[in-house]
C-alpha positions as CSV (number, residue, x, y, z in Angstrom):
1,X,0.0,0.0,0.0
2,X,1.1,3.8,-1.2
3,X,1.2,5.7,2.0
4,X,0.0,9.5,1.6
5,X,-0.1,12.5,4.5
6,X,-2.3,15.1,5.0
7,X,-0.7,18.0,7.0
8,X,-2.6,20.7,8.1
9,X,-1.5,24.2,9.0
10,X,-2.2,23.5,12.8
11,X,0.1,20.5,13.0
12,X,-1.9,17.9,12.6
13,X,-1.2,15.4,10.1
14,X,-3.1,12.4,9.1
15,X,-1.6,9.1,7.8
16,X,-3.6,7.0,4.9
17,X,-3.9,5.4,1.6
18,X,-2.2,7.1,-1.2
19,X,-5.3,6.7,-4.0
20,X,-4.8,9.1,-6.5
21,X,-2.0,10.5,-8.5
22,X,1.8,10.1,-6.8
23,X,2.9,13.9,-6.1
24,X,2.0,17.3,-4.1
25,X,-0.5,19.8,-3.7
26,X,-1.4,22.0,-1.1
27,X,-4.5,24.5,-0.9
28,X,-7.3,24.8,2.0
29,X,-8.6,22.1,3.3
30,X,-12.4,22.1,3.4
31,X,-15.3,19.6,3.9
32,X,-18.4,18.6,1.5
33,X,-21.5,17.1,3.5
34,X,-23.1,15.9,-0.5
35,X,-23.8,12.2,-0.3
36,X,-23.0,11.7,-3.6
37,X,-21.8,13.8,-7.0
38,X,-18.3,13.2,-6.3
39,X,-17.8,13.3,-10.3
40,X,-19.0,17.3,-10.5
41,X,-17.2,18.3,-7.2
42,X,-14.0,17.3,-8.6
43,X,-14.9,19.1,-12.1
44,X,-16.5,22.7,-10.3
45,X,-13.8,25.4,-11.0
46,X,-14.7,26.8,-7.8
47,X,-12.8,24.5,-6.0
48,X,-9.5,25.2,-7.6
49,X,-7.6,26.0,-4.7
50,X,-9.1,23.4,-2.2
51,X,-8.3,19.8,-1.0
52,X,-11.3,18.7,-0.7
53,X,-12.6,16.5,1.9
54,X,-15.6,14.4,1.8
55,X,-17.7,13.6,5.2
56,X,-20.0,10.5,3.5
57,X,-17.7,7.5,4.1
58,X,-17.8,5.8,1.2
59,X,-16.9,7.2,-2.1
60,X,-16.5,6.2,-5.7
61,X,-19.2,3.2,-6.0
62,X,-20.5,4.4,-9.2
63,X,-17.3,4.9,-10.9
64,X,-16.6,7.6,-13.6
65,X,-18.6,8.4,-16.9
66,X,-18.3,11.5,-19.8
67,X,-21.2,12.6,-19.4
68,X,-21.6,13.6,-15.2
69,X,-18.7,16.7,-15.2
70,X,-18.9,20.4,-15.0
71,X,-16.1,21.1,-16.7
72,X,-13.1,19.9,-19.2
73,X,-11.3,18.5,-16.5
74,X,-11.1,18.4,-12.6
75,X,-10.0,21.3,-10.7
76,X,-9.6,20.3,-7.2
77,X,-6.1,20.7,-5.4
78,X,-6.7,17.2,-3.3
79,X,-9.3,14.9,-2.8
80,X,-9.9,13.2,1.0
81,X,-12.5,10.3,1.7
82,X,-12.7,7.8,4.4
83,X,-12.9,4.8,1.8
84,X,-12.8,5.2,-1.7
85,X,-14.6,2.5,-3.8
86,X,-12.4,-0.4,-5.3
87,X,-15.2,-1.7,-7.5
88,X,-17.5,0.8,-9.8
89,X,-21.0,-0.3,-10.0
90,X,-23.0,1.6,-12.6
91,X,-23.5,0.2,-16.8
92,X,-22.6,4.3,-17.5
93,X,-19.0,3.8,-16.0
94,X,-15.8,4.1,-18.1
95,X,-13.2,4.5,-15.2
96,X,-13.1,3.6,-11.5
97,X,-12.4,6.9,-9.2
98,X,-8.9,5.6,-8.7
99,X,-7.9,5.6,-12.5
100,X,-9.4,8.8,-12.9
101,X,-7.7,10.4,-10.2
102,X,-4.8,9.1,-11.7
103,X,-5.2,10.4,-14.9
104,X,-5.9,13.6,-14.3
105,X,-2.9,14.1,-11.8
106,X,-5.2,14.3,-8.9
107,X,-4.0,13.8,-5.6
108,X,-5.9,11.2,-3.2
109,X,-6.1,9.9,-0.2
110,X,-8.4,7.8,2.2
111,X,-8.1,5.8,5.0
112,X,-8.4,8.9,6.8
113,X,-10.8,9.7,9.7
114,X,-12.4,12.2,8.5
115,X,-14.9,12.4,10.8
116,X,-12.0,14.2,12.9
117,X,-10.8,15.9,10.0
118,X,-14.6,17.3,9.5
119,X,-14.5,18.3,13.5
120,X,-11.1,19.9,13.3
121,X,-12.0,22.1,10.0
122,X,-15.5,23.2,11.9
123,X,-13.9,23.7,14.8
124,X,-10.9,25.9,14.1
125,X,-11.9,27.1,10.5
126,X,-10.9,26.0,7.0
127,X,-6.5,25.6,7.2
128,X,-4.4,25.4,4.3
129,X,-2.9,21.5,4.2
130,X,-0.7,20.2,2.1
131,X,-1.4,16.3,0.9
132,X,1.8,14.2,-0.3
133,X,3.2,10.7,-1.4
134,X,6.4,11.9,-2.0
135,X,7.4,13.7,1.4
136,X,6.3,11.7,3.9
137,X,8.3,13.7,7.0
138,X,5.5,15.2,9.4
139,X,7.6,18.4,10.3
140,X,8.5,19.1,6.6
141,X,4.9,19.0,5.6
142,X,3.4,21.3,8.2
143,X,6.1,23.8,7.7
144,X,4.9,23.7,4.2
145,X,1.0,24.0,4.8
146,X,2.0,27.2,7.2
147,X,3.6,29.0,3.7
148,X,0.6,28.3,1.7
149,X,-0.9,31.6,0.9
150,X,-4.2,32.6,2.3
151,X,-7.3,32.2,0.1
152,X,-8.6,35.9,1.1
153,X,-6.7,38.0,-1.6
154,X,-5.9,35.1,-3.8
155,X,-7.1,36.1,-7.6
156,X,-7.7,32.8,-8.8
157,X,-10.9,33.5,-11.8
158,X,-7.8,34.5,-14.0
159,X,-6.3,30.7,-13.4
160,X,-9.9,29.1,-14.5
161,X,-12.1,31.5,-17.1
162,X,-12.4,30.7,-20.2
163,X,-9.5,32.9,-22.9
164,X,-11.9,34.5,-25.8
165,X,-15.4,34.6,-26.3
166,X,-17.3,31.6,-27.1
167,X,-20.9,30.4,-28.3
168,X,-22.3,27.9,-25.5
169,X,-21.9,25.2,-27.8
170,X,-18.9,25.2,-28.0
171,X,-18.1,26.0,-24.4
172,X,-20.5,22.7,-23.2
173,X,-19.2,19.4,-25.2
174,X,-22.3,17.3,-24.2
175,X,-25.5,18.0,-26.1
176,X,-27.7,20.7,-24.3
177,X,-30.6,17.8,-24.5
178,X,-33.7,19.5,-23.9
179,X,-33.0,23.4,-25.4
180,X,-35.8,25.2,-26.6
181,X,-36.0,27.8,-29.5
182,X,-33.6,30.9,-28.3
183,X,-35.4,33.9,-27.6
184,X,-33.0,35.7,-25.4
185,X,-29.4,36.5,-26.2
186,X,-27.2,36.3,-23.2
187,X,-23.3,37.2,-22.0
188,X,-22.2,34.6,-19.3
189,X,-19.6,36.1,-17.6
190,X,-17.2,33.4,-17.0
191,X,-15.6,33.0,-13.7
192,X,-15.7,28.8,-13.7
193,X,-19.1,28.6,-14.9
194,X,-20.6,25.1,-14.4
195,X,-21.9,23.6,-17.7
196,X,-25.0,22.5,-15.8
197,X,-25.5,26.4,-15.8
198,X,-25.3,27.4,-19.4
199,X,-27.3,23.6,-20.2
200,X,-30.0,25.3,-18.0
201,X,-29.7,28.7,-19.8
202,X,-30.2,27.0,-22.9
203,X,-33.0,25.4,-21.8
204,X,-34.7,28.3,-20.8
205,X,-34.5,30.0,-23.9
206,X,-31.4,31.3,-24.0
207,X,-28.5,31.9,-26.8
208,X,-25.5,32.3,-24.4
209,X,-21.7,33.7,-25.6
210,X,-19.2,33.2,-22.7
211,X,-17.0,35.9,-21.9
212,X,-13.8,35.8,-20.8
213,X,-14.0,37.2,-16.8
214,X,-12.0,40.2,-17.4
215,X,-14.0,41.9,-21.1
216,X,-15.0,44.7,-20.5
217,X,-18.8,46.3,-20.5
218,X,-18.1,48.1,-23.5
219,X,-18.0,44.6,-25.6
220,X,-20.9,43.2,-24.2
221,X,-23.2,46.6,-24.1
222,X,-21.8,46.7,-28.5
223,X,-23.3,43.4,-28.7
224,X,-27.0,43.9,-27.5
225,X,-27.4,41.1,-25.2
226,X,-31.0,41.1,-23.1
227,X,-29.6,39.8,-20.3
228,X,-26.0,38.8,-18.3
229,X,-25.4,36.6,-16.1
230,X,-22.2,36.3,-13.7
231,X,-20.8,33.0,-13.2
232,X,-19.8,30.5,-9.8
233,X,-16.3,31.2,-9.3
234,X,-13.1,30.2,-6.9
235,X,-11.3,32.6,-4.6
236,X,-11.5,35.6,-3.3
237,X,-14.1,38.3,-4.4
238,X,-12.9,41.2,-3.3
239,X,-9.9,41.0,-5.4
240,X,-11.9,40.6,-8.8
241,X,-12.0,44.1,-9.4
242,X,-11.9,44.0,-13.4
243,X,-15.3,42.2,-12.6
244,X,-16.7,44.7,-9.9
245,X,-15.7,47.8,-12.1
246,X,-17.6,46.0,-15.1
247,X,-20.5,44.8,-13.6
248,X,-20.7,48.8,-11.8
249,X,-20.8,50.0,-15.8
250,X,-23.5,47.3,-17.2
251,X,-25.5,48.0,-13.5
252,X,-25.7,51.9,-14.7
253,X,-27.1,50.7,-17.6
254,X,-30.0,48.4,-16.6
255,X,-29.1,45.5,-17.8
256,X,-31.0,42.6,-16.8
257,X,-28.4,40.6,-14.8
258,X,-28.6,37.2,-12.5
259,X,-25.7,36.0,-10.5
260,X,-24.9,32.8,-8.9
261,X,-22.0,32.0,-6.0
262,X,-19.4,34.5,-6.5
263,X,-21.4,36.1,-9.3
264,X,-23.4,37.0,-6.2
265,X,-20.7,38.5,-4.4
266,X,-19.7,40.1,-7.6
267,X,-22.5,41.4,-7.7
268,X,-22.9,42.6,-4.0
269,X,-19.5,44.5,-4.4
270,X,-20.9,46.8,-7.5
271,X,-23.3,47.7,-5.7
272,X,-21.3,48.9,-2.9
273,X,-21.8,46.0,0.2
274,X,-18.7,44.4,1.1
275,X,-17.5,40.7,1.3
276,X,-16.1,38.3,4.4
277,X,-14.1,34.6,4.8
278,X,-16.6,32.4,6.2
279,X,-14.7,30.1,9.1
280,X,-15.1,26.5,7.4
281,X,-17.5,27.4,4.1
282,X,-20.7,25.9,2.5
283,X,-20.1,22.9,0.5
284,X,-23.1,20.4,0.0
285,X,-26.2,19.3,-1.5
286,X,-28.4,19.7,1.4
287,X,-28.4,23.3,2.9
288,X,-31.6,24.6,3.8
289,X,-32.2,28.3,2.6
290,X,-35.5,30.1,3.4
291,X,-37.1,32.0,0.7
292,X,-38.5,34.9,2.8
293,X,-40.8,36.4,0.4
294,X,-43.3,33.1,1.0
295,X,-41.6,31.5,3.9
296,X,-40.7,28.1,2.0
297,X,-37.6,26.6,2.3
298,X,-35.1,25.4,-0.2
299,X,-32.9,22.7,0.2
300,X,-30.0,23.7,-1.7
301,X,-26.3,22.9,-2.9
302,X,-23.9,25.3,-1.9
303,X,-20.0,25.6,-2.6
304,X,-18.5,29.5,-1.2
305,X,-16.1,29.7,1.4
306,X,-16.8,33.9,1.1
307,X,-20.5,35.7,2.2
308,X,-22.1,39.6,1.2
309,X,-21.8,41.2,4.6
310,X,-25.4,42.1,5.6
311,X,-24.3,45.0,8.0
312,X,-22.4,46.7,5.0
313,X,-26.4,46.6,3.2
314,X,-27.1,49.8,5.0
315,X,-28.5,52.4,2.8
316,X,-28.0,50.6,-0.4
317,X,-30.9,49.4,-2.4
318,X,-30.7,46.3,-2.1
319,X,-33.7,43.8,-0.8
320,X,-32.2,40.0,0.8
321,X,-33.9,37.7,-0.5
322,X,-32.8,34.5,0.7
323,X,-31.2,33.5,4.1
324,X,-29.5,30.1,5.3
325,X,-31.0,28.4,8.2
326,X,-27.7,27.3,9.4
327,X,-26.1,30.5,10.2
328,X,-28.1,33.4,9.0
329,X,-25.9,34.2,6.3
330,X,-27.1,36.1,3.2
331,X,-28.3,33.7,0.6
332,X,-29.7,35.9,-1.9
333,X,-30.2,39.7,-2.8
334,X,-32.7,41.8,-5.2
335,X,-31.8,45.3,-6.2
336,X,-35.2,47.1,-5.4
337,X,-35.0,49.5,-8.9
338,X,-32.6,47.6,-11.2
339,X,-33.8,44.9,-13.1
340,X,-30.4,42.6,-11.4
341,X,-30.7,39.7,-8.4
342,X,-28.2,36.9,-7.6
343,X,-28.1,34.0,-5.1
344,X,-25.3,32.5,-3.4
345,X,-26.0,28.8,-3.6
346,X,-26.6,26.7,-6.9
347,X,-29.8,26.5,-8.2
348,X,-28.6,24.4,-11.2
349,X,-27.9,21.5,-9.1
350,X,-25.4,19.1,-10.3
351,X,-25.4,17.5,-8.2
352,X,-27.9,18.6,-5.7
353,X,-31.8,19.1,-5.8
354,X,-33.8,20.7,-8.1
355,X,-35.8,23.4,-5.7
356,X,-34.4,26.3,-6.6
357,X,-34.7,26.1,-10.8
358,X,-37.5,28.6,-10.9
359,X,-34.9,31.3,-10.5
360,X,-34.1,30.7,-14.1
361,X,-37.7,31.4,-14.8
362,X,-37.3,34.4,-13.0
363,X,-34.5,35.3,-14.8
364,X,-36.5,34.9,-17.9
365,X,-39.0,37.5,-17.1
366,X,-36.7,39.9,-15.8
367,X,-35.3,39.7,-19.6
368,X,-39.1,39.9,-20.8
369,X,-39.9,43.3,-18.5
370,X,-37.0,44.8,-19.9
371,X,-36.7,43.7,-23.6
């Protein structure tokens, strides 16, 4: 057996199964509660930067397919599970979790309690860790996690948007099964935007182009778009500020805008609230969110490690829309005379539940009001 460490910033290091790629990475270490969608996890953008930790026990069962990933390839720093599956028991499998790993230079490992890990991270916050097969001397790897830079003011949209503009189709391999006639043209700002996100898009209507993070409002105001939307993203928000200072300029203009995860913090900043760290993040498939405008409540998937400050809301125009039960944090946020809203969990799913779609809907006839 391939022994690989996990050494977190604190000094604790746990010993396990090396299951992955042979190698190093380092990044912060955070937890996912999801039961299952380990394929999308390791293929959201927004988790480049993270070693990923899963709590369920027992990972991998149904293999790997082409067809269950949220991007071209997966993103993740590190990937932590108490047992990964040896045997993959699903007709759509191509690879086991193991050969995948491997072939995408992931680094794995299991054999880990990670029901301590879990306690640790909630306890003390999300640390920065470093995982290993190759340097297996405890001191030398929490000397290493201690240099890892911080997530807050790490830029890291640059490292995953996409380089020129695109046409959906292009952007999303798989077929966008289930599309209905475009009436709506619409710039998806791209700051690791899930596929499952522009498949929806299409779905409702939409003819998306992807931007690259960093175009500026002048391209997308030229090319008469009836709505944007800002994209799920890694890192820091604050530090965006090619985004903010766009999104400010399309804002003035009354463009009809919808923003998800760190589009939503995005989103937040141009309109002048400010942005905080979290102490151990959301990351699931099953936070609850209240929708306070009927009192019903959302179970939701979730992946931020950053939140819209509510105190910094004073005296801006802005309504909050949504709240998570778990914490009180702000969930979601509608300007009250802009046509623009944005939530900060994932309504697309993928993998998650499906309660939150009509905000696509909604979306739609903001576009319609304003056309």
């Amino acid at each position: 057996m391939a022994v690989a460490k996990l050494a977190l910033e604190d000094g604790t290091v746990f010993t396990g199964r090396s299951c992955g790629a042979s190698g190093e990475r380092q990044g912060e270490v955070v937890f996912n509660t999801a039961l299952s969608g380990y394929q999308e996890i390791l293929t959201d953008p927004s988790y480049k930067g993270q070693i990923v930790t899963m709590t369920y026990p027992h990972i991998g069962n149904t293999g790997v397919n082409e067809d269950d990933v949220e991007s071209a390839r997966p993103w993740v720093e590190g990937f932590v599970a108490r047992e990964f599956s040896p045997i993959s028991s699903n007709y759509r499998a191509t690879l086991s979790l193991a050969e995948y790993l491997s072939c995408h230079d992931i680094v794995a490992i299991d054999d880990v309690d990670t029901r301590a890990l879990t306690r640790r991270l909630r306890l003390k916050g999300a640390m920065n860790g470093v995982l290993s097969t190759i340097d297996l001397d405890d001191r030398n790897l929490v000397e290493k996690a201690k240099r890892v830079p911080s997530m807050e003011g790490l830029d890291l949209v640059k490292e995953v948007t996409c380089k020129e503009p695109r046409p959906w189709r292009e952007f999303v391999t798989a077929d966008a099964d289930g599309s209905t006639e475009a009436k709506y043209r619409v710039a998806v700002f791209d700051c690791g935007a899930k596929w499952n996100i522009i498949r929806l898009l299409a779905r409702h209507g939409c003819d998306v182009t992807v931007f690259p993070a960093s175009t500026p409002a002048e391209a997308v105001l030229k090319g008469g778009f009836d709505g944007v939307f800002l994209s799920n993203g890694p890192g820091d928000p604050a530090v965006v500020t090619y985004l903010v200072g766009t999104v400010k300029e399309l804002l003035r203009k009354e463009v009809p805008m919808f923003g998800i995860c760190l589009g939503h913090q995005i989103m937040g900043l141009a309109l002048g609230a400010k942005t905080f760290k979290l102490k151990f993040g959301h990351h699931g498939a099953n936070h609850p969110v209240r929708h306070l405008a009927g009192g019903r409540v959302e179970i939701t998937s979730q992946n931020h490690g950053f939140a819209v400050d509510e105190a910094s809301l004073q005296g801006l125009n802005l309504e909050v829309t949504h709240v998570n039960l778990n914490d009180g944090t702000i969930e979601g946020l509608r300007h009250t005379s802009i046509p623009a809203f944005c939530v900060q969990y994932h309504p697309e799913a993928s993998p998650g539940p499906h309660d939150s779609r009509y905000l696509f809907e909604s979306f739609q006839k903001l576009m319609d009001q304003h056309q």
